[in-house]
VOGU-3710 file (C-alpha; in Angstrom, 3 decimals, decimal comma):
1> xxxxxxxxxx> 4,285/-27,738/7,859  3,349/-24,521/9,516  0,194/-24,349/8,177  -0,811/-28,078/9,342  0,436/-27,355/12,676  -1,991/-24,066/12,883  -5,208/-25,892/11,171  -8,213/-26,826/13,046  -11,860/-27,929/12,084  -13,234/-24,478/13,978
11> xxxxxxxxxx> -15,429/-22,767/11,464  -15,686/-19,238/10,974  -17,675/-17,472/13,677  -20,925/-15,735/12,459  -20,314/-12,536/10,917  -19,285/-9,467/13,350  -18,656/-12,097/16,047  -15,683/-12,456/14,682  -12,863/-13,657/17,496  -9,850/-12,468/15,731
21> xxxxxxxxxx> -7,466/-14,601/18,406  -8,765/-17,667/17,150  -8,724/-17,266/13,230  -6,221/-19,992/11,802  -4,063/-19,184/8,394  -6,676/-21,369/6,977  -9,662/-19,246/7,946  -7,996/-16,029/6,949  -7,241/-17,281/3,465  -10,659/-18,049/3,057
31> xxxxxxxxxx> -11,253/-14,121/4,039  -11,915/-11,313/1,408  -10,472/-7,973/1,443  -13,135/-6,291/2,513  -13,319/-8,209/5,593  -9,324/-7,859/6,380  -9,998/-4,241/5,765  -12,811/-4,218/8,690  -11,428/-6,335/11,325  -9,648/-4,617/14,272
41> xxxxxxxxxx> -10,990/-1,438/13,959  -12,230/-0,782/17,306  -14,806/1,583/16,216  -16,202/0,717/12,699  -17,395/4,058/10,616  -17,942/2,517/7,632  -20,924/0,195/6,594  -19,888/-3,525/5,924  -20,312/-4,815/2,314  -23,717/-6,950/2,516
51> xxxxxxxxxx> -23,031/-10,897/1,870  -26,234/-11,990/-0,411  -27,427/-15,512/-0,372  -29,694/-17,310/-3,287  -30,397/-15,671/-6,774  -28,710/-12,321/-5,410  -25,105/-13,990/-4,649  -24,968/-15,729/-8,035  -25,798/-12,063/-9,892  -22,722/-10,459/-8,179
61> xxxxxxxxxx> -20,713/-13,379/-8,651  -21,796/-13,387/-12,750  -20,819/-9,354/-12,332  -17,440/-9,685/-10,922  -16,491/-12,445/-13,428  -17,307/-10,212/-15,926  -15,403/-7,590/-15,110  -12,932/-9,668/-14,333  -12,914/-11,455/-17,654  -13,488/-7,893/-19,133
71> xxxxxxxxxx> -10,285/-6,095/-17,843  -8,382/-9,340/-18,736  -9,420/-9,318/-22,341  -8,525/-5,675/-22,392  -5,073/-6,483/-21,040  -4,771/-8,464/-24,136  -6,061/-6,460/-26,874  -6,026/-2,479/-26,159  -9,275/-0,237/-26,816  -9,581/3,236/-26,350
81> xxxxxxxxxx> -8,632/4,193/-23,197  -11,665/6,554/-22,670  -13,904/3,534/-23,464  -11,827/1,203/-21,331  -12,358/3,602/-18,498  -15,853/4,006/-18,837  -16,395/0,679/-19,105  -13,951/0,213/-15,490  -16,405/2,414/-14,086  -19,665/1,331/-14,707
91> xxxxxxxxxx> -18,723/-1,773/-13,370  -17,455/-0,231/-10,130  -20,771/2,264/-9,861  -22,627/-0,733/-10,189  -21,023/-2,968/-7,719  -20,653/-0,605/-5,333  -24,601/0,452/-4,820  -25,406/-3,072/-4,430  -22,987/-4,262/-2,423  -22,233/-1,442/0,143
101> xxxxxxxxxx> -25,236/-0,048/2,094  -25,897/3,680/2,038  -26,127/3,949/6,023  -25,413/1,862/9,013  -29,653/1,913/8,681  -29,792/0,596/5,329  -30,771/-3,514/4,520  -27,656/-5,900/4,356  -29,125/-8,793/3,451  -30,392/-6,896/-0,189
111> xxxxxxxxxx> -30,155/-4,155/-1,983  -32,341/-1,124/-1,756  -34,996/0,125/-3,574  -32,437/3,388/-4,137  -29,640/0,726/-4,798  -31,281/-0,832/-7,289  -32,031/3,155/-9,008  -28,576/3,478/-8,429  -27,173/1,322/-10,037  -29,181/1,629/-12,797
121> xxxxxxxxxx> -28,450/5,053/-13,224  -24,964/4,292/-13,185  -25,258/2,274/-16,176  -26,908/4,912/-18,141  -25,595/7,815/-17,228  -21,799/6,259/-18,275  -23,642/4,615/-21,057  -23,731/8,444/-23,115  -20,251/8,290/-22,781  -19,647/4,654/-24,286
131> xxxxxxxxxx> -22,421/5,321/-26,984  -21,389/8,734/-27,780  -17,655/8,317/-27,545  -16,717/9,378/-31,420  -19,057/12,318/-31,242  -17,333/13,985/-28,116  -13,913/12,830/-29,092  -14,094/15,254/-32,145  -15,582/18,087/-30,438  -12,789/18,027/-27,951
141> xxxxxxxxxx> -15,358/16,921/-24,980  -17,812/19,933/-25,925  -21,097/18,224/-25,568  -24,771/19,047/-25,709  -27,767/19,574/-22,870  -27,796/15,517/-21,894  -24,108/14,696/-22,379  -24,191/17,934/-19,492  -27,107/16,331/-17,552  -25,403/12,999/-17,454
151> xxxxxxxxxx> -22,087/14,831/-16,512  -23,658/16,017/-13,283  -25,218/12,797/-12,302  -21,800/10,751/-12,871  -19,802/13,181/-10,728  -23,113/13,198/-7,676  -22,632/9,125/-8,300  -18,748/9,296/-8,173  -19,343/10,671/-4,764  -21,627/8,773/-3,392
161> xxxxxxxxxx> -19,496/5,224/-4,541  -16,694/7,062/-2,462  -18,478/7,979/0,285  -19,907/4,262/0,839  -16,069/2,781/0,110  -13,501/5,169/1,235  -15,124/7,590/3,664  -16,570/11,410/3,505  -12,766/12,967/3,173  -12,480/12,343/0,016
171> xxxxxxxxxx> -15,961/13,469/-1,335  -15,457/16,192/1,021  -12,618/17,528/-0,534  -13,670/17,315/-4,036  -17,136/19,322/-3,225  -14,553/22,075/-1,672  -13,030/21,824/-5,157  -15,731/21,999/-7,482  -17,032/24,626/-5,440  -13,541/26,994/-5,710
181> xxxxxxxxxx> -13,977/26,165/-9,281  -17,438/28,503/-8,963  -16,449/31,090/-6,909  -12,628/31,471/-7,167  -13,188/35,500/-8,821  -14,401/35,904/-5,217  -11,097/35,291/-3,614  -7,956/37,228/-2,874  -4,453/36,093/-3,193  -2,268/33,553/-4,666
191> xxxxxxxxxx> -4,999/31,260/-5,390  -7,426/33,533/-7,086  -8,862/32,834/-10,579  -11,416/33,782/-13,187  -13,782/31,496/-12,135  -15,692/28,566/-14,399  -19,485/28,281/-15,023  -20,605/24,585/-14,416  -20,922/24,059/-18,312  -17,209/24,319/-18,040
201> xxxxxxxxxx> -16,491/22,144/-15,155  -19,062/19,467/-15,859  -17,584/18,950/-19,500  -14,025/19,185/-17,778  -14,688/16,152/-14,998  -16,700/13,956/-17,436  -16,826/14,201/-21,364  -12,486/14,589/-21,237  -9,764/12,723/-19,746  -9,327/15,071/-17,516
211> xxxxxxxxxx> -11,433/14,551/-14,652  -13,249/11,502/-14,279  -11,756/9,657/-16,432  -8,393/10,763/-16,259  -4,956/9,133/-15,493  -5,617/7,895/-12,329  -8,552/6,198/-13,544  -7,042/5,197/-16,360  -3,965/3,351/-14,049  -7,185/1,345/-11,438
221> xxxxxxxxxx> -8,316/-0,213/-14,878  -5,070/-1,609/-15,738  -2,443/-1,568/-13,690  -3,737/-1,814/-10,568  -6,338/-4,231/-10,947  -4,778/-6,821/-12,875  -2,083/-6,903/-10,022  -4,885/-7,018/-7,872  -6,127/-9,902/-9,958  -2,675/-12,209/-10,528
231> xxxxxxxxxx> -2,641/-11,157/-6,244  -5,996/-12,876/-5,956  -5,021/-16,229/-8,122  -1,982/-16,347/-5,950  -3,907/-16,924/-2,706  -5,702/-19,551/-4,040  -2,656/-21,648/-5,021  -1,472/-20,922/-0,929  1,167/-18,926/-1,675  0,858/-17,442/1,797
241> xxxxxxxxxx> 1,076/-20,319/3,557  4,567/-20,830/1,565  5,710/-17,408/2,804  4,931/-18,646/5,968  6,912/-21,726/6,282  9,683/-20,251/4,716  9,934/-17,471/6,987  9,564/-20,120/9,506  12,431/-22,380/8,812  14,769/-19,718/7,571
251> xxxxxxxxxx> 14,427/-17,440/10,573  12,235/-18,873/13,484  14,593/-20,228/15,478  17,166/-17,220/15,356  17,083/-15,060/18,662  13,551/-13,656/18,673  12,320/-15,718/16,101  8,879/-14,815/15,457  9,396/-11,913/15,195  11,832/-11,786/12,849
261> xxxxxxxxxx> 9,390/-14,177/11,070  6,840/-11,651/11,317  9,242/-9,335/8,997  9,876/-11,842/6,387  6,463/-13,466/5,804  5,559/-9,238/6,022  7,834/-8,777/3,534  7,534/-11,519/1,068  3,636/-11,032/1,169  3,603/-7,961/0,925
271> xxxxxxxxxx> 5,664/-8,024/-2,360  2,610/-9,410/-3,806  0,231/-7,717/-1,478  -1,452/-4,116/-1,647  -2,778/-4,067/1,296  -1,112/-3,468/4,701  -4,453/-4,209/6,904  -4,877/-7,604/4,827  -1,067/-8,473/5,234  -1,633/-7,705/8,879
281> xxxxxxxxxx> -3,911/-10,099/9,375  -2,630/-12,948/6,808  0,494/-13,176/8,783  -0,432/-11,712/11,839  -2,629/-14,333/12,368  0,180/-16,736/12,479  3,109/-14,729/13,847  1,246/-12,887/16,902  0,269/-15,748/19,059  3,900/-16,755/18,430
291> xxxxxxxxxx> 5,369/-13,984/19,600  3,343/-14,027/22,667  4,169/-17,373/23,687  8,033/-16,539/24,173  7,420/-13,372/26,007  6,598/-10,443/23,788  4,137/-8,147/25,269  0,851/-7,667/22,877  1,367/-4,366/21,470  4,909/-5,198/21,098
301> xxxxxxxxxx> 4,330/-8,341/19,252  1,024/-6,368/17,017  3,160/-3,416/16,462  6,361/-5,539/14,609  3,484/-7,225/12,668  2,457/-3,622/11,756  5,205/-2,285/10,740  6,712/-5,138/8,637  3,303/-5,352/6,934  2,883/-1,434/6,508
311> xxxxxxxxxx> 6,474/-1,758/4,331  4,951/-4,620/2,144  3,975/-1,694/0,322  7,691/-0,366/-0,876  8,965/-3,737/-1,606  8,651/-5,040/-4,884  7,838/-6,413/-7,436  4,516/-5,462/-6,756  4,694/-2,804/-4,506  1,291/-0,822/-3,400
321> xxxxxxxxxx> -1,200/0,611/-5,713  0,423/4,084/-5,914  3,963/2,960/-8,019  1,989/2,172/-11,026  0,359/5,650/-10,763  4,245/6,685/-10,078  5,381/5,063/-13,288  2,527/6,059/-15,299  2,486/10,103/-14,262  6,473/10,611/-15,212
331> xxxxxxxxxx> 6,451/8,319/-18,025  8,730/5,546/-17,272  8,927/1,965/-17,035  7,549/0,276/-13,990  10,727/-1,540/-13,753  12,291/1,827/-13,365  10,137/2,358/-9,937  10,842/-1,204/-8,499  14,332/-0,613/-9,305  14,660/2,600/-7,627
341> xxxxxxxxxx> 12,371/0,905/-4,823  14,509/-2,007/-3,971  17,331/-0,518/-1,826  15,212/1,705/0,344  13,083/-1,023/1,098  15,791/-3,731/1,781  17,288/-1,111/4,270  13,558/-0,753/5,699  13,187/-4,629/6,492  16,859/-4,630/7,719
351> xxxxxxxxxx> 16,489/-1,593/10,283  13,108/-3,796/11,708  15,144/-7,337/11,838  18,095/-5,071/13,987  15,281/-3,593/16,162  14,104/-6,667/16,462  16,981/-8,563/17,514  18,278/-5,292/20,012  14,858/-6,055/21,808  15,351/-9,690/21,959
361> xxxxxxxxxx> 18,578/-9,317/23,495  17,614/-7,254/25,944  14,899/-9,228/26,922  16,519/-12,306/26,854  13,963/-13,802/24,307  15,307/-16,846/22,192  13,866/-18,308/18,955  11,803/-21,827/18,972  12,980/-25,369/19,274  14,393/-26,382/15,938
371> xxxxxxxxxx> 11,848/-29,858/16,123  9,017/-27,217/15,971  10,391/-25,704/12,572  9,248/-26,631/8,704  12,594/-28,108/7,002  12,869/-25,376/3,973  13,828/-28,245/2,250  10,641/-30,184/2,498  8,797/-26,615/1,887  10,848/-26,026/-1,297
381> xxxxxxxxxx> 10,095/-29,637/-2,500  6,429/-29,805/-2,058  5,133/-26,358/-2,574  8,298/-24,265/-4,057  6,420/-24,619/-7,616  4,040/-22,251/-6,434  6,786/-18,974/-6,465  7,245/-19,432/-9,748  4,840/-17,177/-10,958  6,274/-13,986/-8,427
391> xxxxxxxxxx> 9,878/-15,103/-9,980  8,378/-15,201/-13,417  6,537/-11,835/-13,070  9,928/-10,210/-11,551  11,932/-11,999/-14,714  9,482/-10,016/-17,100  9,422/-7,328/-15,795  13,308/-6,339/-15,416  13,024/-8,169/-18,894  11,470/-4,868/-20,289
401> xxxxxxxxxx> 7,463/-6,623/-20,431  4,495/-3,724/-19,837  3,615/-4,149/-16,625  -0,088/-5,284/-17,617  0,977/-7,649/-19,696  3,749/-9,388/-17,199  0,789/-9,717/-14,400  -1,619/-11,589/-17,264  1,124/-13,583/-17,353  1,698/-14,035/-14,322
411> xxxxxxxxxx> -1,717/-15,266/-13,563  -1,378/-17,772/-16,384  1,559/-19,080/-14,427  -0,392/-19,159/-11,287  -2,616/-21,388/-13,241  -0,364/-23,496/-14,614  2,588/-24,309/-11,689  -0,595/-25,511/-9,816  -1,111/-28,514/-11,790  3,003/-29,231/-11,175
421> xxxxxxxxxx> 1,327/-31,432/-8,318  -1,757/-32,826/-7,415  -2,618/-31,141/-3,621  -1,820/-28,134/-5,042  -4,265/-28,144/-8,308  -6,618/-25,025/-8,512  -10,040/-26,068/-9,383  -12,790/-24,285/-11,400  -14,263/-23,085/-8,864  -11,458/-22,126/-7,159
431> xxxxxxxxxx> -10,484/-19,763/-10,684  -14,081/-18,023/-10,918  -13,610/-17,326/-7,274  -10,392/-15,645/-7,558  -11,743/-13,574/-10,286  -14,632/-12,600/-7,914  -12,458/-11,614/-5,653  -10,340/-9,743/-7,201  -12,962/-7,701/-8,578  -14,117/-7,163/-5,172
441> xxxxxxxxxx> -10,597/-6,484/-3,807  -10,600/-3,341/-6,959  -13,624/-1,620/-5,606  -12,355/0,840/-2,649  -9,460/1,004/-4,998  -10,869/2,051/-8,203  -13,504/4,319/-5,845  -11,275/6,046/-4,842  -9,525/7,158/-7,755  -12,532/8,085/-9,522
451> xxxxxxxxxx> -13,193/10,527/-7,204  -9,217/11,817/-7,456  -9,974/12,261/-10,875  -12,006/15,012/-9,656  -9,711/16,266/-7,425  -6,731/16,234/-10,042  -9,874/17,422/-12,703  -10,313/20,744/-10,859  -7,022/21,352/-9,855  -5,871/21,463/-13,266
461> xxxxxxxxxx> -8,774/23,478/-14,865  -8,049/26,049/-11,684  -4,551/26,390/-11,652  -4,346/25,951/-8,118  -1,025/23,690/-8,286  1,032/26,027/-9,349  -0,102/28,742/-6,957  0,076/25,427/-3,962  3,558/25,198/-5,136  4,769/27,841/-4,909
471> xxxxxxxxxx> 3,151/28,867/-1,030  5,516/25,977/-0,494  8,508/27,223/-2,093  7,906/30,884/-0,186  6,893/29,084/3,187  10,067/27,267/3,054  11,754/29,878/2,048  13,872/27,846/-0,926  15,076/25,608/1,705  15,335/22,065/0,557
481> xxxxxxxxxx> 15,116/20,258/3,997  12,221/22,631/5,357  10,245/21,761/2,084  11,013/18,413/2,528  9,698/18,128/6,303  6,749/20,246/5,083  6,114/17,577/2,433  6,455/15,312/4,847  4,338/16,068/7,767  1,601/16,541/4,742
491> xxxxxxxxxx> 1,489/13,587/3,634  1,592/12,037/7,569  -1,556/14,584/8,104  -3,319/13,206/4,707  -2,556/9,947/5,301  -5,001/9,472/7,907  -8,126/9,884/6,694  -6,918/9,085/3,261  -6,053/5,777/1,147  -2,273/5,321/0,565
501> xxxxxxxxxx> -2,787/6,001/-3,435  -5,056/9,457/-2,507  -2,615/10,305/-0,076  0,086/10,206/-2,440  -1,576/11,594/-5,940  -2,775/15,109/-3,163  0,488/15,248/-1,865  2,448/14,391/-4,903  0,137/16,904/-6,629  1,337/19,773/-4,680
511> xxxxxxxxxx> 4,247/19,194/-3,084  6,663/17,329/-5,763  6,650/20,126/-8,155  8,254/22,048/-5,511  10,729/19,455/-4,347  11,501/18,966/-8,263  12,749/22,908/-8,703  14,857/22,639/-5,933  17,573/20,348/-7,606  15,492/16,905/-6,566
521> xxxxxxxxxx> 15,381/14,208/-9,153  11,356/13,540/-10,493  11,564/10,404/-9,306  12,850/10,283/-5,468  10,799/13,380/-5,190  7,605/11,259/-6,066  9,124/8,225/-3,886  9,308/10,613/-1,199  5,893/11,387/-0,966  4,884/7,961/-1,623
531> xxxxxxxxxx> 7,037/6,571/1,708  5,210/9,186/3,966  1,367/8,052/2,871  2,216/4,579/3,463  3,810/5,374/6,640  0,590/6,703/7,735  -1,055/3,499/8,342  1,376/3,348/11,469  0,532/6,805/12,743  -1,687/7,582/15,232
541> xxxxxxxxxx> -4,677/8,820/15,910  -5,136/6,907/12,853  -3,427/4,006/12,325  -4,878/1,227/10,276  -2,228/-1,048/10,089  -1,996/-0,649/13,965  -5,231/-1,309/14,604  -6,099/-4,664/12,631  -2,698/-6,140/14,495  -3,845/-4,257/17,927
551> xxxxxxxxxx> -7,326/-6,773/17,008  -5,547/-9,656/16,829  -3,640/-9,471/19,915  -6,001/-7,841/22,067  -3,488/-4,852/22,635  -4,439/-1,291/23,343  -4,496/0,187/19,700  -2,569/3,739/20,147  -0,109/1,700/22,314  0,659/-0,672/19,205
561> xxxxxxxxxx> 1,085/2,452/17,310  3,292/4,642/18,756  5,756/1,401/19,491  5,221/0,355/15,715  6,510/4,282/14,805  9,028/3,267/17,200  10,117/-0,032/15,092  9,713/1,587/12,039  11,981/5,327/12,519  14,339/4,318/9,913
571> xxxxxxxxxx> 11,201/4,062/7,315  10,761/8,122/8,296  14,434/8,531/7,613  15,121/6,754/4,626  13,340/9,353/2,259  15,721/11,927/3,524  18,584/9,675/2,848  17,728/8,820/-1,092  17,121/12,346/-1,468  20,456/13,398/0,074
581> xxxxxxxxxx> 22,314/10,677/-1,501  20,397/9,828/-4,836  22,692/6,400/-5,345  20,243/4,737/-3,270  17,498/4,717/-6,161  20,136/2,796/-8,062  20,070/5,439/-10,935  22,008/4,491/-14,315  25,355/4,684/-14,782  26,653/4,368/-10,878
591> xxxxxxxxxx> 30,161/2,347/-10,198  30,047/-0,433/-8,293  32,395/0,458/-5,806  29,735/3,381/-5,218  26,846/1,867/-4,706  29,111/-0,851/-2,239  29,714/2,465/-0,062  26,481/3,932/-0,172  25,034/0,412/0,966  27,145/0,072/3,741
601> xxxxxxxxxx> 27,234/3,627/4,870  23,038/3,110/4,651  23,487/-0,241/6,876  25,647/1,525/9,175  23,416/4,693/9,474  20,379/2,148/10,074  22,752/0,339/12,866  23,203/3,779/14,570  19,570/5,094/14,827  18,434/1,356/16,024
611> xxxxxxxxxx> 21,313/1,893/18,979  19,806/5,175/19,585  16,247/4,383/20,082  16,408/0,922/21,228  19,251/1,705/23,797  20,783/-1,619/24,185  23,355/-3,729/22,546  25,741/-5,926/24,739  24,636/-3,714/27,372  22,178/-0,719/27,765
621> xxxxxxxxxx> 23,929/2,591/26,447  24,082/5,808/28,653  22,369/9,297/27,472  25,866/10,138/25,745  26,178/7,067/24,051  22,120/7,124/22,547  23,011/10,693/21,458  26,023/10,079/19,598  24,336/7,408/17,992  21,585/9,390/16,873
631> xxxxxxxxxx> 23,768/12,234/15,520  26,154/9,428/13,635  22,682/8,387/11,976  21,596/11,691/11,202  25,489/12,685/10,241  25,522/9,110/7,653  22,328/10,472/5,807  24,475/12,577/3,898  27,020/10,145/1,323  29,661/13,147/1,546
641> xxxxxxxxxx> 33,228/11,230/2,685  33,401/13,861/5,809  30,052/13,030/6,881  30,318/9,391/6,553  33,643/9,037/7,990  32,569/10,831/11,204  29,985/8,832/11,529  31,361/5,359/10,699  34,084/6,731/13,636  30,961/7,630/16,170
651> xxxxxxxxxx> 29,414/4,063/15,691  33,121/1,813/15,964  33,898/3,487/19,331  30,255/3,168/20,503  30,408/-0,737/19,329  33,843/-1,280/20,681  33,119/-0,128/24,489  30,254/-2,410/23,969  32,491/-5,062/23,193  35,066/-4,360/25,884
661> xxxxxxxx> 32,362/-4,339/28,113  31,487/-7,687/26,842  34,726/-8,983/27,390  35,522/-7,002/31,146  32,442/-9,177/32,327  33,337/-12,196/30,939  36,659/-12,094/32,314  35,673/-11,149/35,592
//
């Protein structure tokens, strides 16, 4: 098995000396998020979370198990979500102070004297929410002096948890907010309002569900974390590992091989997987040195493991963080966001394997010897028992199940296919940690959108969206494909200092409204947004995703990024294309013999751009023959019959003079 063949009895290096060429699968599984998160980064802004030993582990342990435990129970029998959410949050507050250090100066082997007060603080301060939670729900969230007073230390503690997880941009942004909220008589133009006294805002962002603990709050504390949670049991059982040796036998030795590895294990761990950084390194860790050996150049090899791992985000089941905040702002069915998800992201992983293989060819790069392969056979037989629980969850869901309720059951599953054979059993220990780390995995997460819930808070109470709208509307003067790049090159911008689910509620926030009134289905206008913040993690200057693959390989980071862009065009395309032709979201009542055309006119389009940018196919293509290419792509993103038929006719004469030329050589 792959795994056997990469396993060694190195231990982990102390930490920050960590050699990120020498980690095995092994090691990395043994690897919280936090740390997957951190590695790579060739500078490193933000403060690592402290690792306690003694009396100190064991309370943060007994915390996370809690919560854990808590947000299961509430899975299972609903409360109030105002109460659920507070409860989410105190939690969080708490966890955060202790574990992540205020500065680079602070302790890291314990918490600080202000940590401790923090933390504290936290407790009471969401407390007179808990306590007083009947009082301010029939008042309407109009509360007295202390419910104010305890108001304005939740949001200053809100803050500071982001700050320590996610970065000043955030923080940053909602401080601009609050203080428009203030002084908004003061300015001229579209975005001009009364202006709010702090009364107002303070009872706004914390004794409602508007701020605070709003929506997006509301989807970290169920959603989100319990498919964080069912993610965490499932690396215990080794489902990576599976992935691995799947992708292995199925596609390593094919032309290229491990690279075309690298975009299924990418692909089938990220549909379980939130995280593009930690799918980076999971699989990267494997597939990189692999790709090395049979010729790949490092930031070539780092930047396929990039950009297969950056698209474990659109594929489903799971999908990242931001669907369930998809599904839960226009009121539909999860299901109805994997659905839409499915075909978009099939044509993503499809337009990588073609780049893939164009490369290979060119290069002359061939797959590995077929004695150095897993049998899937032997794979399926020993540890298929363990994909049961991702085929059960996907069976539940399309079954109609609330999403929350398919992932508990999912992790029951988890539980239970383990014991199907005895090297695969999960032990106690091995379940409390997986609850620990999922809790841990939440933090950044649920961070983050506490502090959104500021951001959405005072946007709401100000107005401000509809006045952001419509600058958008007037700047693109009406025109749907200027207010779609707009949109686009938005969410690229936010991206970058932002988390994928920020990226997308801002954006989403102000541009989808816009995208909506001109004639774009809710849905696909939301999906559009969400592509382009997950695309970010690719981008340079600030690439992520790039980065952590750049560490493992040794490449230079921008390099890795601007060829992983390069991979991962069609990704920028295929937003235009469901807009433009709608069928791909699979919406109901489509023919079959429709959706076979727009799938095939997709795969075709997908063929085309690949031609154009990787310029080689039996042989490499003149200027004219990259251009036409390029316009047959752009021509195919259209599903009109004119459009597709000129471009279907651009790409068969371009592939048939690569043929001939196949054929003149031969013969000669």
């Amino acid at each position: 098995m792959a795994e056997e063949k990469m396993s060694d009895k190195r231990s982990m290096p102390p930490d920050g000396e960590v050699n990120l060429q020498e980690l095995t699968v092994e090691q990395v599984e043994k690897m919280d998020d936090d740390e997957l998160e951190r590695i790579g980064q060739k500078k490193k802004k933000k403060t690592k979370r402290r690792k306690f030993e003694g009396n100190l582990r064991y309370l943060i342990s007994a915390i996370t198990i809690c919560m854990s435990a808590y947000h299961l129970y509430t899975a299972i029998f609903s409360i109030s979500p105002m109460l659920q959410r507070s409860y989410h949050l105190s939690f969080v507050l708490v966890l955060v102070f202790l574990l992540y250090p205020a500065t680079t100066k602070s302790p890291v082997d314990r918490p600080s004297v202000i940590d401790w007060f923090l933390a504290a603080l936290s407790v009471v301060a969401v407390s007179n929410v808990i306590l007083n939670f009947k009082r301010l729900a029939s008042t309407g969230g109009r509360g007295n002096r202390l419910d104010l007073i305890f108001g304005v230390i939740t949001v200053l503690l809100v803050l500071e948890c982001a700050r320590r997880t996610v970065g000043l941009v955030l923080p940053s942004m909602a401080i601009f907010l609050i203080a428009y909220g203030f002084f908004g008589a003061y300015i001229t133009g579209p975005l001009k309002h009364a202006g709010f006294s702090w009364k107002r805002i303070i009872q706004h962002l914390t004794l409602t569900t508007e701020g605070v603990y709003g929506q997006i709050l509301g989807v970290s504390s169920t959603f989100i974390y319990m498919f964080i949670l069912f993610g965490a049991f499932l690396a215990v059982t080794g489902m990576s590992a599976v992935f691995n040796d799947i992708s292995m036998a199925l596609a390593g030795g094919a032309r290229g091989g491990p690279a075309k590895v690298s975009v299924l294990a990418s692909g089938l761990m990220g549909s379980i997987s939130g995280s593009a950084s930690a799918n980076v390194v999971t699989t990267g860790a494997f597939t990189i040195p692999l790709m090395r050996k049979l010729g790949y150049k490092d930031y070539f090899a780092s930047s396929v493991e990039a950009a297969a791992s950056t698209g474990g985000q659109i594929m489903p089941p799971v999908m990242g963080s931001a669907a369930f905040i998809i599904a839960d702002s226009l009121g539909i069915k999860f299901f109805e966001v994997i659905k839409a998800a499915l075909l978009p992201a099939i044509l993503y992983y499809v337009s990588l394997w073609i780049m893939i293989d164009l490369r290979a060819r060119k290069e002359k790069i061939s797959g590995l010897p077929k004695e150095a392969l897993p049998k899937l056979k032997e794979v399926i037989v020993s540890r298929g028992h363990l994909l049961i629980p991702l085929f059960g969850i996907i069976f539940m869901l399309v079954s109609g199940y609330n999403a929350m309720r398919a992932a508990v059951i999912g992790i029951v599953l988890s539980v239970v296919c383990s014991f199907f054979r005895k090297d695969t059993w999960i032990k106690p220990l091995a379940l409390l940690k997986a609850m620990e780390s999922g809790a841990l995995s939440a933090l950044s997460v649920a961070a983050a959108c506490a502090v959104i819930g500021i951001l959405i808070g005072m946007v709401s109470l100000t107005g401000a969206i509809l006045a952001m709208g419509a600058a958008i509307l007037k700047l693109s003067g009406g025109m749907l494909a200027l207010t779609l790049i707009l949109t686009m090159m938005t969410a690229t911008i936010l991206g970058m200092g932002l988390p994928t689910t920020a990226c997308y509620v801002l954006t989403s926030t102000i541009a989808a409204p816009a995208i909506v009134q001109l004639g774009v289905p809710p849905l696909a206008a939301h999906l559009f947004v969400f592509y382009y913040g997950i695309l970010s993690a690719i981008t340079p200057p600030v690439a992520t995703a790039a980065y952590t693959a750049a560490g493992l390989s040794g490449a230079n980071p921008n390099r890795t990024g601007f060829s992983a862009v390069r991979l991962a065009a069609t990704g920028f395309i295929i937003p235009f294309m469901f807009v433009y032709s709608p069928e791909l979201l699979l919406p109901a009542g489509l023919s079959v013999l429709l959706i076979i055309r727009v799938i095939c006119t997709s795969l075709i389009g997908v063929f085309a751009l690949s031609l154009a940018i990787e310029g080689y196919y039996e042989r490499h293509l003149n200027l004219f023959e990259r251009v036409a290419c390029a316009a047959a792509a752009i021509l195919l993103i259209d599903s009109g019959i004119v459009t597709d038929c000129i471009g279907i006719g651009i790409v068969a004469v371009v592939w048939a003079g690569q043929r001939f030329y196949t054929k003149k050589m031969a013969a000669a």
